[in-house]
N, C-alpha and C positions, 0 to 999 in steps of 0.2 A: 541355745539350741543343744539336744543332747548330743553324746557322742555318734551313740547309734545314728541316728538321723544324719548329722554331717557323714558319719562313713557309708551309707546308701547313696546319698549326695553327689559324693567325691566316685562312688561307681559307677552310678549314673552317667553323669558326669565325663567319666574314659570312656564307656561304650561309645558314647551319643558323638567325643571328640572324632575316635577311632571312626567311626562310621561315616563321619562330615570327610575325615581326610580324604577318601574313596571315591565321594560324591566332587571333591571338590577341586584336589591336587591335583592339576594337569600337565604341569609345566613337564617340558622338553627333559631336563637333569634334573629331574624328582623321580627317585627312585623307590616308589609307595612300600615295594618288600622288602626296603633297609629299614622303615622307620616300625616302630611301635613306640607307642602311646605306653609307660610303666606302672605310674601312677597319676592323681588328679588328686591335690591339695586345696582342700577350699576355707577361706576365711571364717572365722563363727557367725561374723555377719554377709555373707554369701556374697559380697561386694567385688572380689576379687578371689581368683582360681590360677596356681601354680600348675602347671603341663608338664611332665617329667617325660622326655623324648630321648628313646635308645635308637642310634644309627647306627647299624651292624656294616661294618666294614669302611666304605666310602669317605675315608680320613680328611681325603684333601677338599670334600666335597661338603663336610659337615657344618659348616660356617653361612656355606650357600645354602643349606636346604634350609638349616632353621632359620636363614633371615624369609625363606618364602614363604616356612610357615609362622612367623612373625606380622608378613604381609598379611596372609589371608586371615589375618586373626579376625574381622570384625567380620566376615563371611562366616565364620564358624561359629561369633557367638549370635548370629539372626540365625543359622540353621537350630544351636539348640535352645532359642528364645522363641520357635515356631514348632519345638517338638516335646519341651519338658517344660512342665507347669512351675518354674518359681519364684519365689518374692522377687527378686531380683536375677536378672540375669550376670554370671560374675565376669569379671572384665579378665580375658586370659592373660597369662603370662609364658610362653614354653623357653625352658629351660632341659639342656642338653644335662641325657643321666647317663652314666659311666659306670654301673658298678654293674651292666650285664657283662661290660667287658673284663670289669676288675675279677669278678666272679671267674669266666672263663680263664683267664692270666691265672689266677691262682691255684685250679680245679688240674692244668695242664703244669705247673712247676709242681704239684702233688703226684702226677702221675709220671711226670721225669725220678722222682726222687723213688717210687715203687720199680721201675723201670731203668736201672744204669744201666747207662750201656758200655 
């Protein structure tokens, strides 16, 4: 598969995720505006798809949210195996990303060091 093609794919892919979580995540301590959907890594053979999941703030809470969205994983992939045409539907995997936080941590000891006080 070319590159191009898997990187439309893996786009695809985060919309369609991002949009299921909406339709889908109800629970009580699911806090839908902590989470974003980063990226969507897909196998060459479409078989399986990495979920890169940023949880803004809710530290003591991030353990629970992503075993729920763990749970609803095979809900998510009938939603986009009933909405996106392809060979195969890939078997998700979501995995907790960290570097919107490391980004901010870093962005904020940058503007401590412009800023002494």
């Amino acid at each position: 598969m070319s590159v191009n093609r898997l990187t439309r794919v893996n786009e695809l892919l985060k919309r369609e995720i991002s949009e299921s979580l909406f339709r889908i995540m109800h629970e009580n301590d699911f806090d839908l505006s902590a989470v974003t959907v980063t990226r969507v890594t897909t196998s060459r053979n479409l078989r399986n798809a990495r979920v890169f999941i940023a949880i803004r703030g809710h530290q003591e809470k991030r353990d629970r949210m992503l075993s729920l969205l763990r749970k609803h994983r095979v809900e998510i992939q009938h939603r986009i195996n009933a909405n996106i045409t392809l060979k195969y539907t890939p078997r998700l995997m979501f995995e907790l990303d960290t570097s919107i936080e490391e980004g901010d941590h870093i962005l904020h000891r940058l503007s401590e060091l412009d800023n002494p006080t």
